[in-house]
C-alpha positions as CSV (number, residue, x, y, z in Angstrom):
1,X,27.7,-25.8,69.4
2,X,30.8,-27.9,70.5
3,X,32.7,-28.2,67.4
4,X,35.6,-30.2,69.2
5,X,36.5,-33.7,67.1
6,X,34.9,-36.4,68.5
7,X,37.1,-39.4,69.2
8,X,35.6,-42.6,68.8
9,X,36.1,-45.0,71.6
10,X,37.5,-42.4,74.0
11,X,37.8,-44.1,77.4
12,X,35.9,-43.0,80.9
13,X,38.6,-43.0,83.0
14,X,38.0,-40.8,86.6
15,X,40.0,-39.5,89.0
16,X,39.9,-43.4,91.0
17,X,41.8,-44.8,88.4
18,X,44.4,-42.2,88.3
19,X,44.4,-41.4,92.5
20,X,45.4,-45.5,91.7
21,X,47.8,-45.4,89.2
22,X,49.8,-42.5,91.1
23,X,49.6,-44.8,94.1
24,X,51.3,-47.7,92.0
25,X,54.0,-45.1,90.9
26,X,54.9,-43.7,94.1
27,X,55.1,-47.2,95.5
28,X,57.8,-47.9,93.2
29,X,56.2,-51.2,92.3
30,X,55.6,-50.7,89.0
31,X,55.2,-54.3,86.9
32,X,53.6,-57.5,87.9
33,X,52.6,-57.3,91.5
34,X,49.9,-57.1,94.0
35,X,47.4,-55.0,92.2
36,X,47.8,-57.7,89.5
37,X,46.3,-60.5,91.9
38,X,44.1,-57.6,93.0
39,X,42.7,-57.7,89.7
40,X,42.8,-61.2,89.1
41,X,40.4,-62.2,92.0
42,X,38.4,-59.3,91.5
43,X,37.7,-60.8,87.8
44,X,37.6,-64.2,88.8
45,X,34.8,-62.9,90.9
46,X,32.9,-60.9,88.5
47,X,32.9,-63.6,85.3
48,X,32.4,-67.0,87.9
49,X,35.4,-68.5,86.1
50,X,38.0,-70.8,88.3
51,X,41.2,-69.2,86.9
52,X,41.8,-65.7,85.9
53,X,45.3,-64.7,84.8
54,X,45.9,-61.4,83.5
55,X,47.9,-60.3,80.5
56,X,49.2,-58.0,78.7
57,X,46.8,-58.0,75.6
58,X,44.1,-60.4,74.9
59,X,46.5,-61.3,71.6
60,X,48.9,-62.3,74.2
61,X,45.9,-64.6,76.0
62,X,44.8,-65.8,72.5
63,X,48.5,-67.1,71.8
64,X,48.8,-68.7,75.0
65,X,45.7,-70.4,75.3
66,X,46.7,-72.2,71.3
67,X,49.7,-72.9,73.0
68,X,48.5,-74.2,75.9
69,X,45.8,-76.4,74.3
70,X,48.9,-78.1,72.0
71,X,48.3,-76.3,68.9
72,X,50.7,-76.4,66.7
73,X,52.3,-76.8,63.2
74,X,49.8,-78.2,61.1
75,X,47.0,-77.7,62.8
76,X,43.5,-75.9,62.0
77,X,41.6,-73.5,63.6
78,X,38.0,-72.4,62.4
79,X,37.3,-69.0,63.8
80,X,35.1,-66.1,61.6
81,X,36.9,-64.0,59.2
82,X,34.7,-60.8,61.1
83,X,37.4,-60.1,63.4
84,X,40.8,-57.9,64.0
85,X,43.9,-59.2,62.8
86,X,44.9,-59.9,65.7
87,X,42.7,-63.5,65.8
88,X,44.0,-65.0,62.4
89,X,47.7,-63.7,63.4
90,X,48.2,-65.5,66.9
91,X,46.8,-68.9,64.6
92,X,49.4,-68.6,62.0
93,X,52.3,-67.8,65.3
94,X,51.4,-70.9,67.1
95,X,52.0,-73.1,64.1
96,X,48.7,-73.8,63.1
97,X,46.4,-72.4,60.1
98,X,42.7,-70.2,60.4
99,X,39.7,-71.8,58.4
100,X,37.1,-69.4,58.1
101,X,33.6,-70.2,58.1
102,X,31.1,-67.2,57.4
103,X,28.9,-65.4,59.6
104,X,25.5,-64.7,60.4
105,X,23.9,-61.7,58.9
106,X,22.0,-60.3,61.8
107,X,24.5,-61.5,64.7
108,X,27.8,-60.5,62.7
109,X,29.1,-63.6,64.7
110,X,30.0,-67.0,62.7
111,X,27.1,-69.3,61.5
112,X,27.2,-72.5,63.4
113,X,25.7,-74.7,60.4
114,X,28.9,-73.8,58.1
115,X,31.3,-75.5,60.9
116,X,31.6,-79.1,60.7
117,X,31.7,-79.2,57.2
118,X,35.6,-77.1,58.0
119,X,36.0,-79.9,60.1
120,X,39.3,-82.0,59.1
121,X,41.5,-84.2,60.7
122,X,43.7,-81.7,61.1
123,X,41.0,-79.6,63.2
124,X,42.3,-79.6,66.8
125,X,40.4,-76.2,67.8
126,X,36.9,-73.6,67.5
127,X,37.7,-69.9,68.2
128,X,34.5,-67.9,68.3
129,X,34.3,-63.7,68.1
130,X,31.7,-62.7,70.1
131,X,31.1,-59.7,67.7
132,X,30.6,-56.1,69.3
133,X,29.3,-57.7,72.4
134,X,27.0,-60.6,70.9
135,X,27.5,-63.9,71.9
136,X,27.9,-66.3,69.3
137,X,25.2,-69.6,69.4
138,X,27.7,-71.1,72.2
139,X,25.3,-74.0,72.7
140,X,25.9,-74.6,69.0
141,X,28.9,-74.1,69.1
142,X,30.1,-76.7,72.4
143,X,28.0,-79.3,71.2
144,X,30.0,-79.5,67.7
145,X,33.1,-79.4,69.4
146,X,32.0,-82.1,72.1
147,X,31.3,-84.5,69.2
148,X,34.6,-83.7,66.9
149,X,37.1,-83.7,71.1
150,X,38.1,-80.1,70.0
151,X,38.9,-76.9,71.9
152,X,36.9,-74.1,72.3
153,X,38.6,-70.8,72.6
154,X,37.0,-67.8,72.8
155,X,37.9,-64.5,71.4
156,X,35.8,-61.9,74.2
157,X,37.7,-58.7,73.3
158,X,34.5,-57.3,72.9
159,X,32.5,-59.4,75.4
160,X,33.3,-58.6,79.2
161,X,29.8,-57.7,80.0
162,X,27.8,-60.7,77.5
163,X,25.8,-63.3,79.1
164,X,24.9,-66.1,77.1
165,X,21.5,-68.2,78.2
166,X,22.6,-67.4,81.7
167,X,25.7,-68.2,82.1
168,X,28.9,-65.3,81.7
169,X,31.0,-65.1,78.8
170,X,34.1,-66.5,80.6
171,X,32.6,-69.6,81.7
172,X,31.5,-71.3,78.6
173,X,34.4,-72.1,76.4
174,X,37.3,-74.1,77.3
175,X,39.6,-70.6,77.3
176,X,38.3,-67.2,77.2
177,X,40.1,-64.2,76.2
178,X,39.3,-60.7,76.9
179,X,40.8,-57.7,75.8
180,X,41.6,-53.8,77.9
181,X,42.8,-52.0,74.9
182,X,42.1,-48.6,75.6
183,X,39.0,-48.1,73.0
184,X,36.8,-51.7,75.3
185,X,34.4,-51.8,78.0
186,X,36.7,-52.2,80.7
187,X,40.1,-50.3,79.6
188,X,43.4,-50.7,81.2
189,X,45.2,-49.0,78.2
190,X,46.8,-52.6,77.1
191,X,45.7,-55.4,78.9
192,X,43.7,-58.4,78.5
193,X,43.0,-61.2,81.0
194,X,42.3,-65.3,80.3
195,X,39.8,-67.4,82.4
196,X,39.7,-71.1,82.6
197,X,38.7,-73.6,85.1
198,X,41.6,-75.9,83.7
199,X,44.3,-75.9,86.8
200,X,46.8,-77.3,84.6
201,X,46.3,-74.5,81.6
202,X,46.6,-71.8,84.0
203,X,49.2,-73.0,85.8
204,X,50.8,-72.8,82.0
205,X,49.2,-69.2,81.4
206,X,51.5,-68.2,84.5
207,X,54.3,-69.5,83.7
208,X,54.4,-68.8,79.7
209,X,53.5,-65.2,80.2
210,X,56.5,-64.2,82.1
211,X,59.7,-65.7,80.5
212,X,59.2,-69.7,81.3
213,X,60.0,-68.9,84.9
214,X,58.2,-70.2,88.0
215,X,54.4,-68.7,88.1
216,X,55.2,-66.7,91.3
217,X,58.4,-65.2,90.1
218,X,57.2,-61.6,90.8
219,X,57.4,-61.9,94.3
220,X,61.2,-62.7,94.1
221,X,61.7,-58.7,94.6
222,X,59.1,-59.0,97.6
223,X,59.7,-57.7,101.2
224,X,60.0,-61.5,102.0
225,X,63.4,-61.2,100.7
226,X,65.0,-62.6,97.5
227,X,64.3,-65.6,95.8
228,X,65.9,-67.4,92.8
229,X,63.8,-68.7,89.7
230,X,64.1,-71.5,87.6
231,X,63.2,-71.2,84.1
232,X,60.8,-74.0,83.0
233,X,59.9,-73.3,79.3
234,X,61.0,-70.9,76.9
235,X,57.9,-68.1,77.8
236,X,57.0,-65.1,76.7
237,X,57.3,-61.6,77.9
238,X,53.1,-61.2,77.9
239,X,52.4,-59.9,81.5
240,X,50.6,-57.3,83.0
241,X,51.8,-54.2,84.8
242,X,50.4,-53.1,88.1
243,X,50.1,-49.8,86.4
244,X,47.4,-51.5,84.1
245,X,45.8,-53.4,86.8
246,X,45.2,-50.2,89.0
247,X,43.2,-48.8,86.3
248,X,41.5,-52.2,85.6
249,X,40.7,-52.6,89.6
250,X,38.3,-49.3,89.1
251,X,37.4,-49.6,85.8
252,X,35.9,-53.5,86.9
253,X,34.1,-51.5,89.6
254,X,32.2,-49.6,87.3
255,X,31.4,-51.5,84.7
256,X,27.9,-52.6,85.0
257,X,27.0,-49.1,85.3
258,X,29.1,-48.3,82.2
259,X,26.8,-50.9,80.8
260,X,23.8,-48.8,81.6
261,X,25.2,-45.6,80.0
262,X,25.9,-47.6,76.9
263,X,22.6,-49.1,76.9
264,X,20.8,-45.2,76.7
265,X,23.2,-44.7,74.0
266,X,22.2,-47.5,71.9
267,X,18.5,-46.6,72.8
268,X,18.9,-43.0,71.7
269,X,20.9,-44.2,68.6
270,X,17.9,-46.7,67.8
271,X,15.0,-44.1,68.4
272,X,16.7,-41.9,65.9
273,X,18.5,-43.5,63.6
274,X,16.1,-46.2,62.5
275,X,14.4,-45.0,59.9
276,X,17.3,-43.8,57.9
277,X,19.0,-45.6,54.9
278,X,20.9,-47.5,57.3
279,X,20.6,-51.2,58.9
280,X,20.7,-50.7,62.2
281,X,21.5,-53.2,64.9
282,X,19.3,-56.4,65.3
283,X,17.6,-56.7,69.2
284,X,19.6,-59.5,71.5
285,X,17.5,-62.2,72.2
286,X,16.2,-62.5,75.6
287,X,18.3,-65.0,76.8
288,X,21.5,-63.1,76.4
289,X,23.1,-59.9,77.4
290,X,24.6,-57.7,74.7
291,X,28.1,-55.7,75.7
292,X,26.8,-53.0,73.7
293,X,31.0,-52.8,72.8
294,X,29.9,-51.4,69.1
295,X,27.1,-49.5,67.3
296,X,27.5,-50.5,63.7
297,X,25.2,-49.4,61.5
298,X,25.2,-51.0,57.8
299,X,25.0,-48.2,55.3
300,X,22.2,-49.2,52.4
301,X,24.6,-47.4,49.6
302,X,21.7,-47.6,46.7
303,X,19.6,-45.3,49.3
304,X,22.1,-43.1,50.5
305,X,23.8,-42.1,47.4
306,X,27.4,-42.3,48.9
307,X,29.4,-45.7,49.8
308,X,30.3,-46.5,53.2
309,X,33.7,-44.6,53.1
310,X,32.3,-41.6,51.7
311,X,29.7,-41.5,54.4
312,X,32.3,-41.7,56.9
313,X,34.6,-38.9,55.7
314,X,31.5,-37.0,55.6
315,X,31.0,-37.8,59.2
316,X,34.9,-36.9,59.8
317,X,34.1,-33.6,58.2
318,X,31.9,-32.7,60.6
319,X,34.4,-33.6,63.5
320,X,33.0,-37.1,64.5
321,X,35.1,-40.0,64.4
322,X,34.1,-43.4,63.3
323,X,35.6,-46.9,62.9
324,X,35.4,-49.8,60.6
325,X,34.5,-53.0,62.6
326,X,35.7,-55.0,60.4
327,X,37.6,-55.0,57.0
328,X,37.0,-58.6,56.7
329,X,40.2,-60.7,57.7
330,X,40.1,-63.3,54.4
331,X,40.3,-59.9,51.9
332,X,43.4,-58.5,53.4
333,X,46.7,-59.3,51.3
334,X,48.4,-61.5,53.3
335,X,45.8,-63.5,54.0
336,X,45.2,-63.8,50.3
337,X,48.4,-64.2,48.8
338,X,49.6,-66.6,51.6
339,X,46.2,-68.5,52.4
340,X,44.5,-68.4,49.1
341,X,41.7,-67.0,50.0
342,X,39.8,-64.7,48.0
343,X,37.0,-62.2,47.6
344,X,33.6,-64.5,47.2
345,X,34.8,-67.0,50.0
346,X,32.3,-65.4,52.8
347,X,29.9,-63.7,50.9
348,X,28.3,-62.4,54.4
349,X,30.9,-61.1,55.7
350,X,32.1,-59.6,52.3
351,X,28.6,-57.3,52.3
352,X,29.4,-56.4,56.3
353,X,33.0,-55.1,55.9
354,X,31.9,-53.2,52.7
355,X,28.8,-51.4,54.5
356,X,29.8,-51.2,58.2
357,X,30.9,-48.0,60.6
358,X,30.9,-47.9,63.8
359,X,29.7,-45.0,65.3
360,X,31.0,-43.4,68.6
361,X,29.6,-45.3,72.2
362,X,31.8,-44.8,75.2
363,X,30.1,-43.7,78.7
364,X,32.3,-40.7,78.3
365,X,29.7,-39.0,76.1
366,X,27.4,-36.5,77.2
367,X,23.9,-36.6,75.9
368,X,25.5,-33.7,73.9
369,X,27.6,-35.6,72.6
370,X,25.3,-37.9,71.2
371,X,23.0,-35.4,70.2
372,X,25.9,-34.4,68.1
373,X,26.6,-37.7,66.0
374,X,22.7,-38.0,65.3
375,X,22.6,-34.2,64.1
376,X,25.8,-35.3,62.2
377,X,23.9,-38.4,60.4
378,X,21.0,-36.7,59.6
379,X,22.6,-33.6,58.2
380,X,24.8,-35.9,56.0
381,X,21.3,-37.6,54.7
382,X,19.5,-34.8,54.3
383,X,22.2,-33.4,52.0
384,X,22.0,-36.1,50.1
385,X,18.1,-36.5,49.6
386,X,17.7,-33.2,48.5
């Protein structure tokens, strides 16, 4: 038996991406550059979306698109309190402050019918989390906004392979962020890319995320010879490297057959684990296509004898690493000692960040590896049944 940890959300990354990222080194072009645009277009392509503008983090797109869209000091964002920090944060640095409305029980994602009664005069925006890969009820979702004028933003970290009633995930909102962290679908290590088919916001995007200074300055080092740049705003230092993008040109590539590895995984995950003291994943409905980002199961404590944290140092005992998707965003302290909120606000998402854990799903993983984790779950409740 292979007794070696298993790190959750270890990346596939092959010899292509590396053969590329050597290239970008030995070229001595090593930040913003070609392989950049390279990227760009070939995302553009993939997602149907006008504009894609990569970044350095989808935090970084988030922040730009709030910007971009005129959000500021006292303003108000409803977005779902089942998310990273990361979502709230970028809110509260543009100027403006998160509302959270709670989420649905069987989509994780936030519950449409709780909007408009956030809705204020001071609501100037709608940031969706497509949740593990789900889409959130986008239909819902535009049709609200249409009727209050407010932006829709959407937080796709988890979401570069969700189709929603047709249409891709990057074509739906006003502004779509993804996110290349090293632990997503598509992994560039940091990284994260915005789509719009606003000419004017992404004209913005490129000028923002590279000081303020005109949106081609990286070719001012060019074999065309020198250029000068103006500075036009006061920007931000948010770009992408052409190391990044090398990986992300391959990694693109390979995606949709990513997908179908993850897809078995999930399969094998739901053929086993499904009759367990555990919640498992609801289906997708046929009209959408699930990233399969995370397998979260929802530990019934009462049944299993153990809490949610206990079962996953049990799993960390037996060398398979886990994560918590998430520790809801209203009960952490800043949040509650700045914002007010307070445990009881989001009932929903209160009983998901208690009970979740995310078990391991990467394409990396050999059906060994797999057979490991469900070995690894099993053992831990039959232990505990005895």
């Amino acid at each position: 038996m292979n007794n070696d940890f298993l790190v959750f959300g270890s990346p596939a990354i092959g010899d292509e991406e590396i053969d590329e990222v050597v290239d970008s080194l030995r070229s001595g072009w090593l930040g913003t550059g070609p392989k950049v645009a390279r990227f760009e277009e070939m995302f553009k392509e993939y997602t149907g979306a006008k504009h894609a503008v990569a970044m350095n983090s989808c935090t970084a797109g988030l922040h730009l698109a709030l910007i971009a869209a005129g959000i500021g000091t006292g303003d108000e964002v409803i977005t779902s309190p089942m998310t990273f920090a990361a979502t709230g944060n970028v809110i509260l640095h543009s100027g403006a402050s998160p509302v959270f409305v709670d989420i649905e029980r069987e989509t994780m994602n936030m519950a449409p019918g709780l909007i408009e009664e956030k809705i204020t005069p001071r609501t100037k925006a709608i940031l969706p989390v497509h949740f593990a890969g789900r889409p959130c009820d986008m239909e819902s979702i535009m049709e609200i906004a249409k009727r209050h004028d407010l932006t829709v933003i959407e937080d796709a970290a988890h979401a570069v392979e969700t189709r929603y009633h047709g249409k891709k995930i990057g074509t739906i909102g006003d502004i779509t962020s993804f996110s290349f962290y090293v632990n997503k679908n598509l992994c560039t290590g940091e990284g994260g890319m915005l789509t719009t088919d606003n000419d004017e916001w992404a004209d913005a995007f490129r000028i923002m995320r590279l000081h303020g200074i005109s949106k081609d300055a990286w070719k001012r080092y060019s074999k065309d010879g020198f250029k000068h740049y103006e500075v036009l705003i006061p920007g931000f230092k948010y770009n992408m490297m052409d190391i990044q993008a090398a990986m992300g040109i391959h990694q693109l590539s390979k995606v949709e057959r990513f997908l179908k590895r993850r897809n078995e995984i999930w399969e094998h995950y739901d053929r086993h684990l499904s009759a367990l003291p555990f919640i498992t994943p609801s289906p997708q409905e046929n009209s959408t296509r699930h990233a399969r980002h995370l397998y979260t199961l929802l530990v019934k404590a009462d049944e299993l004898k153990m809490t949610r944290n206990e079962f996953q140092e049990r799993l960390y005992q037996q060398n398979i690493g886990t994560g918590i998707h998430f520790y809801a965003l209203h009960l952490h302290h800043y949040y509650q000692k700045s914002l007010g909120y307070k445990r009881g606000d989001f009932p929903v998402a209160e009983d998901i960040s208690d009970t979740t854990i995310s078990l391991p799903l990467s394409p990396k993983l050999s059906d060994e590896d797999v057979g490991r984790v469900i070995d690894a779950v099993n053992r831990i409740v039959g232990q505990e049944r005895q």
